[in-house]
N, C-alpha and C positions, 0 to 999 in steps of 0.2 A: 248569558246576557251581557258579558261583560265584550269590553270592545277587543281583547286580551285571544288571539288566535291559539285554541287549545290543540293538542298532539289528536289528529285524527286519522283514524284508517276506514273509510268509507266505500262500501260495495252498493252501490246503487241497480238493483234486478228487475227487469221487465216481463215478466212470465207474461204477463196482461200485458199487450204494445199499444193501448190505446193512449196512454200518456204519453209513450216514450217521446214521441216529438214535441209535447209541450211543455211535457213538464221534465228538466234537463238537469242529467246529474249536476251539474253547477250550480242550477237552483237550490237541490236538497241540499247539495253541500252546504250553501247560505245559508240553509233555514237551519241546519243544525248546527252550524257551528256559531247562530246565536244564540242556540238554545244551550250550550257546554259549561257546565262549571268544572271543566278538569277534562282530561284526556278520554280519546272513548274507540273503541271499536265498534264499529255499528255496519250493519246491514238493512238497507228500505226496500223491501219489495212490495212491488203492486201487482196484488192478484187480483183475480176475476172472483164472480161471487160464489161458485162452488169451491174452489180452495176456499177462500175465507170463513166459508158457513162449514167446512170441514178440519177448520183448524181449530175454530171457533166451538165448536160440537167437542172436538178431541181434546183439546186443553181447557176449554173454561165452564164445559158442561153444555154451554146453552147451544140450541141448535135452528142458528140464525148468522148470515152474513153481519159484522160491524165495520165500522170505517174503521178505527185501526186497533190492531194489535200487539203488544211489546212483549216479547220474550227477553227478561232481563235477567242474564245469567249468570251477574255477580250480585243479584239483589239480596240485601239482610245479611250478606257477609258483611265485614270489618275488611274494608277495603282502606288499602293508603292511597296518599291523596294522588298520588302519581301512577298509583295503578290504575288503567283504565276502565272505564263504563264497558261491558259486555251485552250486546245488547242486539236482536232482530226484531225490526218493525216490521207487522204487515202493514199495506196499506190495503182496503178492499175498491177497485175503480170502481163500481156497479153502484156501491154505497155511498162512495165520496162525490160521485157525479149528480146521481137525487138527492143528497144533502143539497149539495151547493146549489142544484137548481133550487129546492123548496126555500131555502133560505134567501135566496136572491146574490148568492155571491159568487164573486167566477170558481171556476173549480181551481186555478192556479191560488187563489188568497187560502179557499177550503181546505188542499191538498198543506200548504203552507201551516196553516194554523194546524192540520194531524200532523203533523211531521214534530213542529214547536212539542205538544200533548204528549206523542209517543217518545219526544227523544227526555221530556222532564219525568216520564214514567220509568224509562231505562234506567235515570239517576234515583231512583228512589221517590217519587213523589205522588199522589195519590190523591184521592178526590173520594175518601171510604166514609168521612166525618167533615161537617158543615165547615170546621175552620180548615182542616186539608183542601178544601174544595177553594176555598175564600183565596188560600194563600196560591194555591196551584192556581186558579183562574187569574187571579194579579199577575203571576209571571208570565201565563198565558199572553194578557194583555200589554203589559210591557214589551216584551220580545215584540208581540207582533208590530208595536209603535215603533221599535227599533228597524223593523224591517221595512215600515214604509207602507201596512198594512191597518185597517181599521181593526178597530174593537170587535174579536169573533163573537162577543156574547153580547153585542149591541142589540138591539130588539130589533127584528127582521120587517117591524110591520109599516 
């Protein structure tokens, strides 16, 4: 969140090309490198809704497409501060697209606010317990104000 450009190596993947033309690797780069507290290797891929309900099924048990996923690869180690975030996000389009419609918000702010979620998930952050939730949804909402983006957990009604 800070204003401070951290050390990034960003592979941004299209398997899904329904975003590709709107939603631009330039963008994610923004959206994550307001999210960095420290240097990071990351990869965002946006898949379709059977990779995601198959990754989703293989690694988390449950067997349902979700909007995103983080495979974080240095998590619960004792990382130093300069060694980087290891981290693969999916994104699922199928999922991100009907969020953002039911919620009323375009899918570039929706896609932005998963990207912000997954990349604070990569560092270690979590939503398992009321106050993790309380404090990850403030950074949530900060970043997104930084980015020029409303309050994702504003009430939709």
């Amino acid at each position: 969140m800070s204003a401070k450009k951290h050390n990034l190596e960003l592979d941004v993947q299209y398997p899904d090309t329904r975003l590709e033309a709107s939603i631009t690797p330039e963008m994610v780069e923004r959206w994550v490198q307001a999210s960095l507290l420290g240097p990071a290797e990351l990869a965002i891929r946006f898949v379709d809704a059977e990779e995601g309900q198959t990754l989703n099924r293989e690694y988390r048990g449950k067997d349902y497409a979700t909007n995103v996923l983080t495979f974080a690869y240095n998590e619960g180690a004792e990382i130093a501060d300069d060694e980087p975030t290891q981290a693969d996000i999916v994104l699922c389009t199928d999922v991100l697209q009907r969020e953002a419609d039911e919620q009323k918000k375009t899918v570039e702010e929706h896609t932005a606010h998963l990207v912000v979620h997954g990349v604070l998930h990569a560092q270690g952050f979590d939503h398992e317990s009321d106050e993790e939730a309380e404090e990850m949804e403030q950074l949530e909402r900060d970043i997104m104000e930084v980015l020029g983006y409303p309050d994702p957990y504003a009430d939709n009604e």
